[in-house]
N, C-alpha and C positions, 0 to 999 in steps of 0.2 A: 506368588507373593511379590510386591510390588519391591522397589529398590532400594526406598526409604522403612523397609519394615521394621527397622532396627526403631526408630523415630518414631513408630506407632505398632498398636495391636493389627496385627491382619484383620481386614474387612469392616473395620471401623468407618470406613469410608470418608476419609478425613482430609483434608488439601495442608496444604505443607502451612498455612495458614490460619489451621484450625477451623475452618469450614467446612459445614457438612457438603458432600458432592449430592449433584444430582438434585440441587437444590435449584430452582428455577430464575432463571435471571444473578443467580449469586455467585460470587467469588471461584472459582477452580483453578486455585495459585497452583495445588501442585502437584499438578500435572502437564505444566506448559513444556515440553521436548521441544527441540528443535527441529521442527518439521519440514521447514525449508533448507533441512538439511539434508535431506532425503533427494528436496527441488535443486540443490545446489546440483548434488551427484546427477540428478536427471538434465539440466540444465549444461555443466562443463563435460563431466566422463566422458559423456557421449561422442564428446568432440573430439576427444582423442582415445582411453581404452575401449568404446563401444565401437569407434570404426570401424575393426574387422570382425566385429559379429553382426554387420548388416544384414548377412544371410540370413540369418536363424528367422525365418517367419513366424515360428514359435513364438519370439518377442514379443510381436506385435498382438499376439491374441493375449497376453499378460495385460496389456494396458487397459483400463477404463474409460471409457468415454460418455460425457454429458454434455447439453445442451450448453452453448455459447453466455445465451442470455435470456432469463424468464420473466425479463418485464415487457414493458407493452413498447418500449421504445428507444433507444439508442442515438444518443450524437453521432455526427457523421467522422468518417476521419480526416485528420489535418490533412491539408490541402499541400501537396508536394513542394518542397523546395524547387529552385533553380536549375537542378540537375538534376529533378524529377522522383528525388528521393524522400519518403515519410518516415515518421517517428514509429516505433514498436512498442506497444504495452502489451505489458503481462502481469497480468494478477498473480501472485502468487499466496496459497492458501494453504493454513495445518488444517485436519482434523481432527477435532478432541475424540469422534468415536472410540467405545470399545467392542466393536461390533466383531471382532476377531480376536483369537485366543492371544495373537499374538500381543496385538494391542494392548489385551486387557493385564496379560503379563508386565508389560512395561509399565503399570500403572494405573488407579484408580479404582472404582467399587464396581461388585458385580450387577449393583443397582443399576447401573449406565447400559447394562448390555439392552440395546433394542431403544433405546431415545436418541431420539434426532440431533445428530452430531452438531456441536459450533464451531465456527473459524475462529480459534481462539488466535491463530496467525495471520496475520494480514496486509502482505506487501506489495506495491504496486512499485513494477520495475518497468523505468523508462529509459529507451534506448534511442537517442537523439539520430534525425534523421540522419546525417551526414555520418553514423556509427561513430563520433569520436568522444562521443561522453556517454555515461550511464545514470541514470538517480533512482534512487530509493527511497520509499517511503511509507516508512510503517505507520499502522493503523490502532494507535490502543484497543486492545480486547473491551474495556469498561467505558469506550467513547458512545457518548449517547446521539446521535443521527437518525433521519429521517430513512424509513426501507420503502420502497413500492413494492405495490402490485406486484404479485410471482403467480405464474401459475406454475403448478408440479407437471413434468410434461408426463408422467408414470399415474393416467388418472385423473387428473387434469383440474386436481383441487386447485380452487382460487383464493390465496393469501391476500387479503386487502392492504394496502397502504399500511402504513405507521407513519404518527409524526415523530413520534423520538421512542428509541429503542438502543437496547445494547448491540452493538454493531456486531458480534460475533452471534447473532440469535438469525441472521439472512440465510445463513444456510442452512439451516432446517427450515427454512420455508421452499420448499422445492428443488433445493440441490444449491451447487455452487456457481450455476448460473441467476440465482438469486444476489448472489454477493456480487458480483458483476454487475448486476443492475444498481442493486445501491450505489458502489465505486461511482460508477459513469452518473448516478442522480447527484452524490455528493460531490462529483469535480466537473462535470460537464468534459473528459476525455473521453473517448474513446478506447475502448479495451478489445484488446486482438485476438488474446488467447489466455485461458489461464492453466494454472500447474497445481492441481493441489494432491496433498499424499499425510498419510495418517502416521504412524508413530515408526512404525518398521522401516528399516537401513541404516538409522546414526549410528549405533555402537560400531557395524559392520564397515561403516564408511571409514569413522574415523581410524578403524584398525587398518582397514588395508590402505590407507596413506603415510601411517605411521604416526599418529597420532596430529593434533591440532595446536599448533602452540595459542597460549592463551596465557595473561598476565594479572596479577594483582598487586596492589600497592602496600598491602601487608599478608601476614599471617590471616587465612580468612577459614572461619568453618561453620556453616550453615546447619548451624542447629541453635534450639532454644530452650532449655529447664524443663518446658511444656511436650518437647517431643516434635517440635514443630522444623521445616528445614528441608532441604535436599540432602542435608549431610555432606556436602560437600569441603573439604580438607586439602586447602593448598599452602605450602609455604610460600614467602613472600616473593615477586620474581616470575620469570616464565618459565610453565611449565606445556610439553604435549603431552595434553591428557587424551584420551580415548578411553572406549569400555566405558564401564561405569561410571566413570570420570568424568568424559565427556557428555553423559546423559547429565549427572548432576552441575555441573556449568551451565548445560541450557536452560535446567528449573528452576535454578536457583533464582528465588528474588531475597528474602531475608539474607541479609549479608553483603548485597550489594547496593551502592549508592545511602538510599533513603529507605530500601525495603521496600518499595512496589515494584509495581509490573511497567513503569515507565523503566528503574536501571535494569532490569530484567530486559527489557528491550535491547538497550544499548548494549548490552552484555552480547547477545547474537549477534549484534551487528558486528562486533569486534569477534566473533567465532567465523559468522557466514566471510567477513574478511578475510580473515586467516585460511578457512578451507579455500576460497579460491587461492589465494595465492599458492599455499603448497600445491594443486590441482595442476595449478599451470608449472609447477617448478616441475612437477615430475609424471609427466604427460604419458608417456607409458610407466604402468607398475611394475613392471615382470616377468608378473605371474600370469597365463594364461587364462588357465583356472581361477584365478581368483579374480581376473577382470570380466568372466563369463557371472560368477555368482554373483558378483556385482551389479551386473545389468538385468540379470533375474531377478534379483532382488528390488533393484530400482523400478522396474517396468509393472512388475506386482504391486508395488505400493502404489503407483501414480495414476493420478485420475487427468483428466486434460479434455479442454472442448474437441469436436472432431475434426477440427483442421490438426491437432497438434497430433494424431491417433494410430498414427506410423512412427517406429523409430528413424527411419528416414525421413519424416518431418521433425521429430526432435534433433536430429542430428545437423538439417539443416540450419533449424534454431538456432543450435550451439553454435555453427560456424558465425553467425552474423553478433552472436553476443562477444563472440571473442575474438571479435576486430576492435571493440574498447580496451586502448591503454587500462590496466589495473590503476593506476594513478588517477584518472579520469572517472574514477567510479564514485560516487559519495552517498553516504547512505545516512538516511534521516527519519525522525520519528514526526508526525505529524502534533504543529503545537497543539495542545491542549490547556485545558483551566479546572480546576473541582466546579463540579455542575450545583449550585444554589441547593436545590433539591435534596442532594445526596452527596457527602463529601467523598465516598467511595465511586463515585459515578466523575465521569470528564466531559467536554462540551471541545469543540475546537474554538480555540483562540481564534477570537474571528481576525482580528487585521494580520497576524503573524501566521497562520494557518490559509487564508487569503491567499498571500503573498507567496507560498512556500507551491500551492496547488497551482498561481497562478503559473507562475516559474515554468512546469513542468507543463502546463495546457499549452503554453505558447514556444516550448519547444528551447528552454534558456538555461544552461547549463547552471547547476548549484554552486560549481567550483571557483564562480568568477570568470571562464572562459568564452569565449564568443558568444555574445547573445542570439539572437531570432531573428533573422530580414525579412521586411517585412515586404510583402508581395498582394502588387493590385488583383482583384479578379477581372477575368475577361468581361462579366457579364457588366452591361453598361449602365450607369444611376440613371434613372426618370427625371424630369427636370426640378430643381429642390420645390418650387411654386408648387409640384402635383405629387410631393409623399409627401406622404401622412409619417408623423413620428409620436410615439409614444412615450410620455417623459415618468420618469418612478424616481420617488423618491430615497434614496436607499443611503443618507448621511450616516444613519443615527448605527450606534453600534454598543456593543456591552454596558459601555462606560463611558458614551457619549449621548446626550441625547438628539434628535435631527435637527437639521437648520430650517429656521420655520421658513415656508413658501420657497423652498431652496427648487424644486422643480417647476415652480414658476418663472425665478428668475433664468431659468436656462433654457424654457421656453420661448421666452423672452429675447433672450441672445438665438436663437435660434430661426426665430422669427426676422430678426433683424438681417441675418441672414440669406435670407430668401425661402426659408422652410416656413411658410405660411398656414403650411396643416398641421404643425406642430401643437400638441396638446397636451395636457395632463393625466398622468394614470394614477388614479390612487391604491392601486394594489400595494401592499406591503413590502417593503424591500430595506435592510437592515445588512450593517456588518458587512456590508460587498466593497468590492474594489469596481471602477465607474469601467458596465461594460455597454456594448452595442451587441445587442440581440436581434436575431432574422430567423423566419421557422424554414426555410428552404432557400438555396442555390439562388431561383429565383429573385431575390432580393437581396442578394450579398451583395452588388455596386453599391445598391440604394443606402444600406447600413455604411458602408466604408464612405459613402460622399458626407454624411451625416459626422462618421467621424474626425474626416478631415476635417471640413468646416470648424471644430473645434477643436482640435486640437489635440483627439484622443488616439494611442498607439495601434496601430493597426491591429496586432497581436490581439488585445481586448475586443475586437468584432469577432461574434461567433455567432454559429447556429442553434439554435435552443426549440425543443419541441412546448414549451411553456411559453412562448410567446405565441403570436398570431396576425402580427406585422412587425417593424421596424420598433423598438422599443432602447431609448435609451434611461439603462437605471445611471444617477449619481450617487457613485457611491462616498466613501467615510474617507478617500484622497479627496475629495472637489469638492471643500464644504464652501467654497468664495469666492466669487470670480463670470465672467462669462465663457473663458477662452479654460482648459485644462492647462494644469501646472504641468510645468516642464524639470523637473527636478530629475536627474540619474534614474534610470531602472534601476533597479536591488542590484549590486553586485553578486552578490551570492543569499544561500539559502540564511533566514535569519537564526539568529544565534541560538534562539529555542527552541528549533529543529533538531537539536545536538548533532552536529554533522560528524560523521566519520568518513573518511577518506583513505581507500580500497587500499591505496601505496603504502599507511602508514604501519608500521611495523613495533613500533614500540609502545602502542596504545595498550592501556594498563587499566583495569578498572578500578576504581576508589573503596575501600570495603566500608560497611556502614559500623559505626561505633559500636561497641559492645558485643560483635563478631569475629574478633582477634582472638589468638593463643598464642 
């Protein structure tokens, strides 16, 4: 019996939403756990109560391992800082399966047992080369994005392409190395490792820490006339819930903010915050025993590519994520907009969305802290007289429409230049921020001479397997001009990201009207 059974008949198979489960492409409010609360535990514990059970070998045969990445192709990783040091990503992934009793126990219909699980969770954590900052950045479950090519490596089905699909639908295309592959198609990073783990460990986590504090700004109780809800029951103020308590804070969306799965978002971020900090406040628990069922438990649930597939490769992990100040951590929701189509469907905000992904491609703290230096490559430009550059037009964006011949005139500037092979591509290109694209190594001088000449930040040259020479798109910054605008980088993540920041302690979520007692 699931946890909300009170809020519905058993086996109704019903989302806390009033949607039928199991329904294809549709709604699965409520059932979202905190999955990456499982990855938090797998992610810190390790760093300090798992350290003395390195022995146990046993561990290691617990853990799950899947292919890295099941598409056809991969960005290269960022080219090392000064002191020779690279940036870390990790994917981190829930799954919705009920493919285990236990699972199916914490929630949802027995119709799910045996269908291709979604990443209804979906956070990319970046961990700046220098270790002194961290970002995060969730993935709406209902965001519509383009998936590639996957092949299943179990058989070796081949998933075709999609142009737009519900982003939590990539992993049932061949595993969770499908989802990796979209990430890296929709930001053009690079992905290291990813963590993903299904429903089992939060009640158990949050108990043997002592529960999670966590805040509302009134009286909040998640339910609705209809039955609908987590059922969740707090008075106004913080509270450490755990147990079932803490299951219903991570499901809840009716009740907080506006009642979707965006304040449903921000709600974990303000949980995943909280568990770290108490993690690191109380670094050893104890209890022997109960730091051993803990890491049974974590290593059972967690799936990971095979670099991550030893707990002494998670434990390394851990030491490197918890060389970032707590204060330096900021965690954010990728902007989004209601998709034309389907007001239940989201689209990423292209210039704010842009800007939030570009942030973290080029290695630039959300917080406002030290940005990205930029760094020549060894390999040396051709003379400008003999590249060839590809120019795209990529002004036009949501709500703007493009600047006519705008890729001529920067031909044009280009030309004037000394790039005499410069020419026009009229491939497509919309909603970008103005980058320099190069398919290999090989031609990375040639792309940076290109964007010196004009004026463009080094950070914005990168390698792209969709190109097939030196291509610069202008994007929706460079609609006028021949030289690029010199206006401040972003100080920080923009404001539609909803940033939360790892240090703050008294963040309180706002309850939605007509959810109070």
């Amino acid at each position: 019996m699931t946890l909300d059974a009170q809020a519905r008949p058993e086996g109704t198979g019903r989302h806390d939403d009033g949607t039928e489960e199991g329904t294809s492409g549709g709604p699965r409010r409520g059932r979202r756990i905190l999955r990456w609360s499982a990855l938090t535990l797998a992610a810190l514990v390790f760093g300090g109560a798992v350290a003395g059970y390195l022995y146990y070998e046993h561990l290691n045969a617990n853990i799950t391992k899947a292919r890295l990445n099941l598409g056809d192709s991969t960005p290269p990783r960022a080219a090392p800082n000064a002191a020779g040091q690279t940036p870390l990503n990790i994917l981190l992934l829930g799954s919705d399966s009920r493919n285990t009793a236990a699972d199916l126990k914490l929630g949802g219909s027995r119709a799910d047992v045996g269908r291709p699980p979604l990443a209804d969770v979906q956070m990319l954590l970046h961990v700046s080369a220098d270790r002194g900052d961290m970002s995060v950045v969730s993935l709406p479950r209902d965001t519509m994005i383009p998936i590639p090519e996957c092949t299943d490596p179990d058989g070796g089905k081949v998933y075709g392409a999609l142009d737009l699909a519900m982003a939590n639908e990539s992993l049932g295309r061949g595993g969770p190395g499908c989802t990796v592959a979209t990430w890296e198609k929709l930001t053009g990073i690079h992905i290291d490792h990813f963590m993903m783990v299904d429903f089992s460990g939060v009640v158990s986590m949050a108990d043997a820490i002592g529960g999670v504090p966590v805040c509302v700004k009134e009286n909040v109780w998640s339910h609705t006339s209809e039955g609908h809800g987590s059922g969740l029951k707090l008075k106004a103020g913080t509270t450490y819930v755990k147990g079932k308590q803490a299951l219903q804070w991570l499901r809840t969306r009716y009740g907080f903010e506006d009642g979707t799965d965006i304040g449903r978002t921000h709600a974990q971020h303000m949980y995943m915050s909280a568990m770290v900090r108490q993690l690191r406040e109380n670094a050893t628990l104890g209890n022997p025993a109960a730091m051993r069922r803990l890491a049974e438990t974590a290593t059972k649930a967690l799936t990971v590519d095979e670099g991550l597939g030893t707990v002494k490769e998670l434990y390394d992990l851990s030491t490197e994520l918890q060389k970032v100040p707590t204060e330096r951590i900021t965690m954010t929701t990728l902007p989004t907009v209601q998709w034309a189509q389907d007001h239940n469907r989201l689209v990423p905000a292209a210039e704010d969305a842009d800007q939030l992904i570009s942030m973290v491609r080029t290695d630039t703290p959300l917080d406002g802290g030290a940005g990205p230096k930029e760094q020549l490559s060894d390999d040396p430009a051709a003379p400008a007289g003999a590249l060839a550059v590809q120019v795209r037009d990529g002004t036009g964006t949501t709500t703007r429409a493009p600047v006519p011949h705008r890729a001529d005139a920067v031909v044009r500037a280009l030309r004037d230049k000394g790039f005499t092979e410069a020419a026009v591509d009229t491939t497509a290109a919309t909603g970008t921020t103005t980058t320099v694209l190069y398919p290999d190594h090989h031609l990375e001088g040639d792309a940076q001479a290109v964007a010196q000449a004009l004026g463009i930040p080094l950070p914005q040259v990168r390698p792209s397997a969709d190109v097939k020479g030196v291509t610069l798109t202008v994007g929706a910054d460079w609609r006028t001009g021949g030289s690029y605008p010199k206006p401040a980088a972003p100080a920080k993540a923009p404001e539609s990201a909803a940033v939360l920041n790892g240090g703050k302690t008294d963040a309180c979520m706002p309850v939605q009207p007509g959810f109070t007692w």
